[in-house]
N, C-alpha and C positions, 0 to 999 in steps of 0.2 A: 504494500500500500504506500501510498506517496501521499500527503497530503497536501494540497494546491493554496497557496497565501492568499486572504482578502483581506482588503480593509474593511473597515467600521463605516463607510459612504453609502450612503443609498443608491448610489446609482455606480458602478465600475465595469468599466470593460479592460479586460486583459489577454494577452497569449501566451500558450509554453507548449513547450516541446516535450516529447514524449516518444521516444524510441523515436520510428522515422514519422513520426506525427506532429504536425501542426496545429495545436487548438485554439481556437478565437471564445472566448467567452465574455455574455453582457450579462449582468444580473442585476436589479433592477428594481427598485420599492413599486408598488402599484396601491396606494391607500392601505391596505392593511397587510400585504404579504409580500412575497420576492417571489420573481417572475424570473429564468431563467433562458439563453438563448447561448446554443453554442453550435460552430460550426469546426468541421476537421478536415484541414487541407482543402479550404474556402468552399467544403461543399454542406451545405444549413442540416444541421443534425435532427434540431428541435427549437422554436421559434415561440418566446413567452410562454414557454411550460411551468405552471404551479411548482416554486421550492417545497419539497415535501423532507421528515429527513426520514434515513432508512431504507429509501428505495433508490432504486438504479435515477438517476438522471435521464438516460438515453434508454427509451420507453421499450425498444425492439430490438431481439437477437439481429435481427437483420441489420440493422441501423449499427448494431456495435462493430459488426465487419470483423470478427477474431481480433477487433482493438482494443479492451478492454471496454470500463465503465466509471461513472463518477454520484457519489450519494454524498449527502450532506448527512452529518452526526448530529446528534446534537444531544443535550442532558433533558431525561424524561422523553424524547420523541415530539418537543417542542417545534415547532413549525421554526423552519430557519425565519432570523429577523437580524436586517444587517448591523446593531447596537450591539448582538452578543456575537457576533463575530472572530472569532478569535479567543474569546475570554470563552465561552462554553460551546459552541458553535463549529465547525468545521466540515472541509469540503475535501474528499479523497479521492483519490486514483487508483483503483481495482485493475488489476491484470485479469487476462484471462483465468489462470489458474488460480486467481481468488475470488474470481468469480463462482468457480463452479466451487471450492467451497463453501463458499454461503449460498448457494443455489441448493447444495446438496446433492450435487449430481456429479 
């Protein structure tokens, strides 16, 4: 697992590298939650997707492409909100092979 840095901003876009991968990610306050948008190697993965924590980010085996995946942590299963950020909040990077750990398969 990799864990990916945010700030404390309501609004950040940022990029990193990843094996031979390119990620563009916006994340994003919308009135009461964080809205997610990331693309890999300028091609749109997932466009204003509800921040949930616990779950994959990238909604589709298809979608992840044997690239792994990315879930937000967070204390209690609290909805990510950009204020905890950092302090109890965080955003990771799943390989394949930890994927199918937590998948169970």
């Amino acid at each position: 697992m990799i864990e990916i840095p945010l700030s404390n901003d309501p609004s950040q876009s940022f990029s990193i590298q990843i094996d031979d991968n390119f990620y563009n990610f916006r994340i994003k306050n919308t009135l009461s939650f964080m809205v997610v948008s990331i693309a890999r190697n300028d091609t749109q993965l997932i466009s204003n997707s509800r921040a949930m924590a616990g779950f994959q980010l990238i909604p589709y085996r298809y979608l992840e492409n044997g690239e792994g995946n990315f879930a937000f942590i967070t204390q209690d299963n609290e909805y990510p909100f950009y204020t905890e950020f950092e302090k109890n909040q965080y955003l990771f990077y799943l390989n394949n092979d930890e994927l199918e750990l937590v998948r169970g398969t």
